[in-house]
C-alpha positions as CSV (number, residue, x, y, z in Angstrom):
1,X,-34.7,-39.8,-1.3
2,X,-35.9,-37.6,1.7
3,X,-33.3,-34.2,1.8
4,X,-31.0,-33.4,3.9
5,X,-31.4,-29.8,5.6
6,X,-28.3,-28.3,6.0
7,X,-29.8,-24.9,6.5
8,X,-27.5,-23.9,10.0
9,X,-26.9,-20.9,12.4
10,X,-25.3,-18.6,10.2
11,X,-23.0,-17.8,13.6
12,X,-21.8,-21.3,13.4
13,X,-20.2,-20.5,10.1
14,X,-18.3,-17.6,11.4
15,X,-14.4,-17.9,12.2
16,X,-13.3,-15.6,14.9
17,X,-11.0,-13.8,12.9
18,X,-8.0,-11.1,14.5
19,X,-5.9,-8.7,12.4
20,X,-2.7,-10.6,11.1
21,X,0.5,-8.7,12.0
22,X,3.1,-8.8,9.9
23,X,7.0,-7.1,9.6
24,X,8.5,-6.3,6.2
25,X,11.7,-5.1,6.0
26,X,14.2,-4.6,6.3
27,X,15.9,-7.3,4.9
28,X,12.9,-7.6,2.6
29,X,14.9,-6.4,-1.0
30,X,12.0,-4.1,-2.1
31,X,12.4,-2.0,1.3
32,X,16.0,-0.3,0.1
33,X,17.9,-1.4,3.2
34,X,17.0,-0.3,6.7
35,X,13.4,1.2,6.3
36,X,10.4,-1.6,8.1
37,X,7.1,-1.2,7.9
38,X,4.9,-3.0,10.8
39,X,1.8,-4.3,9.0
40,X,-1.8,-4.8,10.4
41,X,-3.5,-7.2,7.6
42,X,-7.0,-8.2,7.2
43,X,-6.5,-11.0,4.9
44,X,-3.8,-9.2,2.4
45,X,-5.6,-5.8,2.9
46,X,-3.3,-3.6,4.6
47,X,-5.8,-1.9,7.9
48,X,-2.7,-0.4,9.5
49,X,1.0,0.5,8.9
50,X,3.7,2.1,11.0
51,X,6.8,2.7,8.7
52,X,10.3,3.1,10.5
53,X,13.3,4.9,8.7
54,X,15.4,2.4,11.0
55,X,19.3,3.5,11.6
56,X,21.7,4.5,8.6
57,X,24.4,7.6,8.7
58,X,24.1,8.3,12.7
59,X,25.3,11.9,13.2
60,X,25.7,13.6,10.3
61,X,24.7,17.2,11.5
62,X,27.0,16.6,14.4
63,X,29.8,15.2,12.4
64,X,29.8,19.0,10.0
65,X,29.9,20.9,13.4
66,X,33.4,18.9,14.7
67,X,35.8,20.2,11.4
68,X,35.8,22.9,9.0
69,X,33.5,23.9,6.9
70,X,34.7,23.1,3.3
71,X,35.2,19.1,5.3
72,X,31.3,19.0,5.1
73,X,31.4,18.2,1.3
74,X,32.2,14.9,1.9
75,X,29.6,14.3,4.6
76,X,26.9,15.6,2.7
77,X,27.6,13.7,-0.6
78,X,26.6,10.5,1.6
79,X,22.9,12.1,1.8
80,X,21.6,11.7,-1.5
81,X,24.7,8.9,-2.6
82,X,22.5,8.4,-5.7
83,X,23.2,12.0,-6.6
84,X,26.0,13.4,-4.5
85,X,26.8,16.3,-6.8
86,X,23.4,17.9,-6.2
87,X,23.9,18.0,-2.4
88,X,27.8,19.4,-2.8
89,X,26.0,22.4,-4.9
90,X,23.6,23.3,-2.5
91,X,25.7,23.3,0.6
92,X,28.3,25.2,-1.3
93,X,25.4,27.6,-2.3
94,X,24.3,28.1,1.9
95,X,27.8,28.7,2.7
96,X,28.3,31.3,-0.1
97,X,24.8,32.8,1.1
98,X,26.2,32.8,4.3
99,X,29.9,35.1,3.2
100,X,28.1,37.0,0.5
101,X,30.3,35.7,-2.4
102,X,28.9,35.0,-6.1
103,X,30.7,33.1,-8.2
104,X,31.8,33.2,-11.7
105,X,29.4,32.3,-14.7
106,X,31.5,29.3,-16.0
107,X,31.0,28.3,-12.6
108,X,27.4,28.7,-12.3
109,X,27.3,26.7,-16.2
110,X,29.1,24.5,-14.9
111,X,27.4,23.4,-11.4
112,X,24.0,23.4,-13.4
113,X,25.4,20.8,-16.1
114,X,26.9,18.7,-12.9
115,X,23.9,19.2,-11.0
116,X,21.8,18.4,-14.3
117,X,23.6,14.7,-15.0
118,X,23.1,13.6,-11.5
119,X,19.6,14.5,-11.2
120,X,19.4,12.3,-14.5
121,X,21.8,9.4,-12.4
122,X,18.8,9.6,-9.6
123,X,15.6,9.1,-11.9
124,X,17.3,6.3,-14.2
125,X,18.0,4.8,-10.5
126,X,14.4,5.0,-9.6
127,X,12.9,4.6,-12.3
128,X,14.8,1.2,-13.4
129,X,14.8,-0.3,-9.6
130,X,10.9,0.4,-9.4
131,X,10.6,-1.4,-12.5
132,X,12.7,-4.7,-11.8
133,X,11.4,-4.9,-8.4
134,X,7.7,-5.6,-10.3
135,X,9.7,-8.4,-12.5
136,X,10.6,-6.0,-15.4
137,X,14.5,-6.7,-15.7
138,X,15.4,-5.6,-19.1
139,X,14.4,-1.9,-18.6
140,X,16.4,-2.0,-15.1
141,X,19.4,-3.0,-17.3
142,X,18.8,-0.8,-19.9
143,X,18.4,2.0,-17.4
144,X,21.5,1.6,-15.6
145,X,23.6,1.3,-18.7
146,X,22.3,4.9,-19.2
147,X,23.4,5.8,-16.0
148,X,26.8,4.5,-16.6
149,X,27.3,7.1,-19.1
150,X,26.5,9.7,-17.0
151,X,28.8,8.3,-14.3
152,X,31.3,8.3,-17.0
153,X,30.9,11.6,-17.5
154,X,31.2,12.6,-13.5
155,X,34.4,10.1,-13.3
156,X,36.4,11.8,-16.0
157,X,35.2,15.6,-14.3
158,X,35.3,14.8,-10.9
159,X,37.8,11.7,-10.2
160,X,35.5,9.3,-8.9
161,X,31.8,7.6,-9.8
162,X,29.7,8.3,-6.9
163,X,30.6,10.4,-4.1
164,X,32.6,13.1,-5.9
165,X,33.1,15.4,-2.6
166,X,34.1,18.3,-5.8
167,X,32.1,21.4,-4.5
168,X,34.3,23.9,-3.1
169,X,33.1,27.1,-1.3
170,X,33.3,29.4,-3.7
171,X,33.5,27.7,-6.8
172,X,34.7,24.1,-7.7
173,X,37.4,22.0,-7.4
174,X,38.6,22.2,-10.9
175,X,37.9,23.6,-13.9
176,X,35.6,21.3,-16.5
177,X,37.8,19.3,-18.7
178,X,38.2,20.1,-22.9
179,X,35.5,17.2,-23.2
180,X,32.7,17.9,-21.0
181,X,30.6,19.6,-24.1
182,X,31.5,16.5,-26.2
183,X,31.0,14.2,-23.8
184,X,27.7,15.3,-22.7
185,X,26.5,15.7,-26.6
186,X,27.4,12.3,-27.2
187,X,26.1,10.3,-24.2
188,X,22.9,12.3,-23.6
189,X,21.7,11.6,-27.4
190,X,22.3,7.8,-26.4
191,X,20.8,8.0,-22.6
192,X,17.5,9.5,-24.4
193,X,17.6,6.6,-26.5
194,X,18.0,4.0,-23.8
195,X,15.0,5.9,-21.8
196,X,12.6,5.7,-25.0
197,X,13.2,2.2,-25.4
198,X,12.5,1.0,-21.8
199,X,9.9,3.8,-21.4
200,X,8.1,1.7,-24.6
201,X,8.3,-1.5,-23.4
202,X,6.8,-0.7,-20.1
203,X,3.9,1.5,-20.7
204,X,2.9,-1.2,-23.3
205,X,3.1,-4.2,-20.8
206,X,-0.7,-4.7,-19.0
207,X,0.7,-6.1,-15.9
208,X,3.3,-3.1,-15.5
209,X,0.6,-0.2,-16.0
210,X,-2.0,-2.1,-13.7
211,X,0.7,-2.3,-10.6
212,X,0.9,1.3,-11.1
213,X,-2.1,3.0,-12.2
214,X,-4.4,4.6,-9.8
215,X,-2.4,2.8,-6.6
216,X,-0.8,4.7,-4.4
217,X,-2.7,8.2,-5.0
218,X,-2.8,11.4,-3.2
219,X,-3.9,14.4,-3.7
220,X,-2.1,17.9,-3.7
221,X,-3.6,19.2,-0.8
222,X,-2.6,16.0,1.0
223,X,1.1,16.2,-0.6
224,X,1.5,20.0,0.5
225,X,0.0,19.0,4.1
226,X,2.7,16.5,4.3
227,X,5.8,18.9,3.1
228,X,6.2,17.2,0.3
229,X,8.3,18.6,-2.8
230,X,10.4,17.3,-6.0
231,X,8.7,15.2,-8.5
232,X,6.4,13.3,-5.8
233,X,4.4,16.8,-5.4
234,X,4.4,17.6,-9.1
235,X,3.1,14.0,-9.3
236,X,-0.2,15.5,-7.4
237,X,-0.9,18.5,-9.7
238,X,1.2,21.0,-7.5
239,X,3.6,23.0,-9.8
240,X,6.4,23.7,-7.8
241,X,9.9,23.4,-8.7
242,X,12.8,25.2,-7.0
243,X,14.3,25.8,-9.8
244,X,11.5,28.0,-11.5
245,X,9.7,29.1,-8.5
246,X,12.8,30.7,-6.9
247,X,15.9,30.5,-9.3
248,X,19.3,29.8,-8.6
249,X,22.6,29.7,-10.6
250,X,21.5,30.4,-14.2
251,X,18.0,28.4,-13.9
252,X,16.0,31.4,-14.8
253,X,18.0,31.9,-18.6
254,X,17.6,28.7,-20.6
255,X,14.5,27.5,-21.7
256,X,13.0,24.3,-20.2
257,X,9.1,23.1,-18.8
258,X,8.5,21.3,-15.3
259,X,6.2,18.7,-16.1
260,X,3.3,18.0,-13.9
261,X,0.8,14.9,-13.2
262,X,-3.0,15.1,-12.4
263,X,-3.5,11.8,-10.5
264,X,-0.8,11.4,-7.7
265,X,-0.3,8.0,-8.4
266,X,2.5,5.5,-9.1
267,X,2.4,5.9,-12.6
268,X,2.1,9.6,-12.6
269,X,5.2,9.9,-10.2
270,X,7.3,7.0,-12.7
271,X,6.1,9.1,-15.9
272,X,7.4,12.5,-13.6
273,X,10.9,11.2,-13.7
274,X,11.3,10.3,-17.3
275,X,10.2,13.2,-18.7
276,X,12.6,15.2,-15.7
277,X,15.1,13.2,-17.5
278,X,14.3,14.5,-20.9
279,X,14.2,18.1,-19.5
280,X,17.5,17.9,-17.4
281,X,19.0,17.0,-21.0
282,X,17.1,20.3,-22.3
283,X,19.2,22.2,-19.6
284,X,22.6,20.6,-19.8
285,X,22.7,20.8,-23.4
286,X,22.0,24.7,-23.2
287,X,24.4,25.0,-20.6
288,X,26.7,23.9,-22.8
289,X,25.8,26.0,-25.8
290,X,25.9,29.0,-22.9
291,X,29.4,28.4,-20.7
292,X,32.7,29.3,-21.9
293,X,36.1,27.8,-22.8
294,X,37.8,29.3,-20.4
295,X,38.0,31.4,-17.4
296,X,37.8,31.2,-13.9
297,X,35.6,28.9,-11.8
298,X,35.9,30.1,-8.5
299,X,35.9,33.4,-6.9
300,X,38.7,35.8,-5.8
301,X,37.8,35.5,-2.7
302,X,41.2,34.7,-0.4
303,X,38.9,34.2,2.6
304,X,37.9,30.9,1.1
305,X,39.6,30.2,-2.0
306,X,43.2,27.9,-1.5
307,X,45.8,30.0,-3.0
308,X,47.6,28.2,-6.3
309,X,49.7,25.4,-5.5
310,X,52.8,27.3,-7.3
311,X,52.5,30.3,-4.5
312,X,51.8,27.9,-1.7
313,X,55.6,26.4,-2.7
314,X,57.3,29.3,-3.6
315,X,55.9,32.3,-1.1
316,X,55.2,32.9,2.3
317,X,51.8,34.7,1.8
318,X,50.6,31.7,-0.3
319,X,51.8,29.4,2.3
320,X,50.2,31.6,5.7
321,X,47.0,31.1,3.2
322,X,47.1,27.7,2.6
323,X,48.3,26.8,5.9
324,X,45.3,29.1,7.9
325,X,42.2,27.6,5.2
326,X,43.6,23.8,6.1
327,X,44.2,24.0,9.6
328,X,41.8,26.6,11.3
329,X,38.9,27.1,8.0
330,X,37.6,29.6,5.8
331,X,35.9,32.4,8.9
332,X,32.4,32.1,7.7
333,X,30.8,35.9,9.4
334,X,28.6,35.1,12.2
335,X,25.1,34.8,11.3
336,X,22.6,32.3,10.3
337,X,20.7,31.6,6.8
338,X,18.5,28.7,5.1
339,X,19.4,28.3,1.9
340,X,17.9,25.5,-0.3
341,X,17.7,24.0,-4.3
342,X,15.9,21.2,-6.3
343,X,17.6,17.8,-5.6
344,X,16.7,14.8,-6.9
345,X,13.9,14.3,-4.6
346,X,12.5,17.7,-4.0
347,X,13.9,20.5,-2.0
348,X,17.0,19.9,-0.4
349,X,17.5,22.8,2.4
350,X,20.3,23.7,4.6
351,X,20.2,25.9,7.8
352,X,23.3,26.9,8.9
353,X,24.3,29.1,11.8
354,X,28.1,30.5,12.0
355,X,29.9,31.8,15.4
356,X,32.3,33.7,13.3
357,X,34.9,30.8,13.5
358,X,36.1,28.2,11.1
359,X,33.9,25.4,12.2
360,X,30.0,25.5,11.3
361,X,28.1,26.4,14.7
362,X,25.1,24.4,13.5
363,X,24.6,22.4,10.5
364,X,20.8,21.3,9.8
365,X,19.7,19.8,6.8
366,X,16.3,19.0,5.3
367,X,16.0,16.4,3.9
368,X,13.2,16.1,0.5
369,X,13.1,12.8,1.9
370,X,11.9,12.6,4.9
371,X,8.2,13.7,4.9
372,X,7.9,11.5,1.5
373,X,8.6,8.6,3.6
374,X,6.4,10.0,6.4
375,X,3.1,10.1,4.0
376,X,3.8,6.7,2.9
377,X,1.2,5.3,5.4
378,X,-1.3,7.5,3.8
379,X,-0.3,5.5,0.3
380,X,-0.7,2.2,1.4
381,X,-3.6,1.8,3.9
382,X,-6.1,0.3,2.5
383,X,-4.3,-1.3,-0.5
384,X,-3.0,-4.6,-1.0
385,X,-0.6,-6.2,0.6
386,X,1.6,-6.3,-3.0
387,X,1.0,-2.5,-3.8
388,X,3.9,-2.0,-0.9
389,X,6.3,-2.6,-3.4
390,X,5.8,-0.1,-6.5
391,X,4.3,2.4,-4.2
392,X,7.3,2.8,-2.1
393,X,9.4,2.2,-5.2
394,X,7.7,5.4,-6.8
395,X,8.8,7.7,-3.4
396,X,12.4,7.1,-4.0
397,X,13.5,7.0,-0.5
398,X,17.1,7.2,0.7
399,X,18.3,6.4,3.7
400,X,21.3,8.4,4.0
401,X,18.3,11.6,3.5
402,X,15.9,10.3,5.8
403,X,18.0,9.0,8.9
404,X,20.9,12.0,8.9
């Protein structure tokens, strides 16, 4: 039988073929609400992304300049809402930059331990989301049970679970309660536990450590080109942590490590947060060991401490106080200052400028955030149309921070 010659124009073969252009988010349940990103795709290789923050939390900087300033604190717990008490501690420490006042030691103990339980809140967050949004639920569950307890622990101190609005200028709103130490012994001991299971099961699964290894890297050059700080950076190699590189509060007297990655990868930035975890229990548990029993937790300071309730109902002076600090604001002196900590994401900044009256002038925060989101192009070009999901899982982005 004679054969048949099927040798053709290789042209002939050849599809004309155009980028496919394609929107995820944001109702896409991996893109955490209002972010999109607009995808150019070459089969499911990503050629070009354009990532919008879309619209959350209009105003916020506009909103602190229309009252006084201690009615920012509950405006700025709705940045970081995964971490409130973080943000409530570093405006409290701008404004106090701003009128020169240092508060007591119990109060610096216990801001750190505060501070310290909600940075813990935001990793389990991360960590476990990132996790079930690759098909790992039990660690997700497991995680957030841990983070029960430390909301728990934040409910019984502060009143309420998430946005606590407990910083006061100054100092705090109360004192710590006769079972903070206890509580925190107890349910760190139990969060650790909860971490080292989950941590187990994932790093042993295949499919887990192959979504994440070696996807999504960047380099520390690249991070510190792109502003970026908080465990993303340290991800990268770059040791630089607030908290050690310029010390606040009582930072710089207890003993703790900031661990660092090499690759800049999704697995480097997941591993990042669990051992923060670890270390922020280091540093709460010392804080314990270190604050007292008693004693004051604000400072005597009448130009922005509310007078006790007993004088505001039984003298005049206590009642001009209280009435003046309500109604017209603690007089911040004219001036301006940046002051800025470690939050959960990196460095959380605030630049505030004061005309000398009761109401903030200018209120400008920056955001850790924001230029995290803005290199997450960089991540994803050139990956896979399915590394979207861990990779922007591993940046821990937060509306309320990004669009403020």
């Amino acid at each position: 039988m004679e054969a048949i010659d099927l040798d053709l124009d290789e042209n002939e073969l050849e599809l004309p073929a155009e980028p496919m252009h394609l929107n995820m988010g944001p109702s896409h349940p991996a893109m955490h609400g209002t972010v999109r990103i607009v995808l150019e795709l070459s089969g499911e290789t990503i050629v070009k992304s354009d990532v919008q923050i879309g619209y959350l939390h209009r105003g916020f900087e506009k909103m602190c300049e229309r009252g006084t300033w201690a009615q920012v604190f509950p405006y700025v717990d709705r940045l970081n809402y995964v971490s409130p008490m973080l943000n409530n501690v570093g405006y409290a420490l701008a404004v106090e930059k701003m009128c020169e006042i240092q508060v007591p030691d119990r109060c610096q103990w216990y801001r750190m331990i505060l501070g310290e339980l909600a940075r813990i809140s935001d990793h389990l967050t991360c960590t476990g989301a990132m996790a079930m949004e690759l098909g790992a639920f039990t660690p997700f569950l497991w995680f957030i049970k841990a983070r029960e307890m430390v909301w728990d622990i934040l409910e019984e101190e502060t009143g309420a679970r998430l946005t606590h609005a407990f910083g006061r200028i100054g100092g705090m709103a109360q004192p710590p309660t006769p079972a903070l130490k206890e509580m925190c012994r107890v349910a760190l001991s139990a969060i650790l536990k909860l971490v080292e299971d989950g941590e187990g099961m994932l790093l042993k699964n295949r499919i887990f450590i192959d979504r994440l290894e070696n996807i999504g890297n960047i380099s520390g050059a690249d991070a510190i080109a792109l502003s970026w700080t908080g465990p993303c950076l340290r991800a990268s190699g770059v040791a630089y942590d607030v908290r050690k590189c310029h010390p606040y509060l009582k930072y710089d007297e207890i003993d703790w490590d900031m661990p660092v990655g090499k690759n800049g990868d999704n697995l480097d930035r997941f591993l990042i947060r669990l051992a923060e975890i670890r270390q922020s229990a280091r540093i709460i548990l010392q804080s314990c060991d270190r604050m007292a029993d008693d004693g004051p937790v604000h400072a005597k300071d009448p130009r922005v401490i509310l007078p006790p309730k007993s004088n505001v109902y039984t003298t005049i002076e206590g009642t001009i106080q209280h009435f003046k600090l309500i109604m017209e604001g603690a007089k911040v002196p004219a001036g301006e200052c940046y002051s800025y900590t470690e939050a959960g994401n990196g460095e959380l900044g605030f630049y505030l400028v004061s005309d000398g009256s009761g109401t903030p002038y200018r209120v400008r925060v920056r955001p850790p955030c924001f230029p995290i989101t803005g290199g997450l192009s960089k991540l994803i070009n050139g990956n896979m149309l399915s590394d979207i999901v861990p990779t922007f899982g591993s940046l821990n982005m937060i509306g309320g921070e990004c669009d403020h």
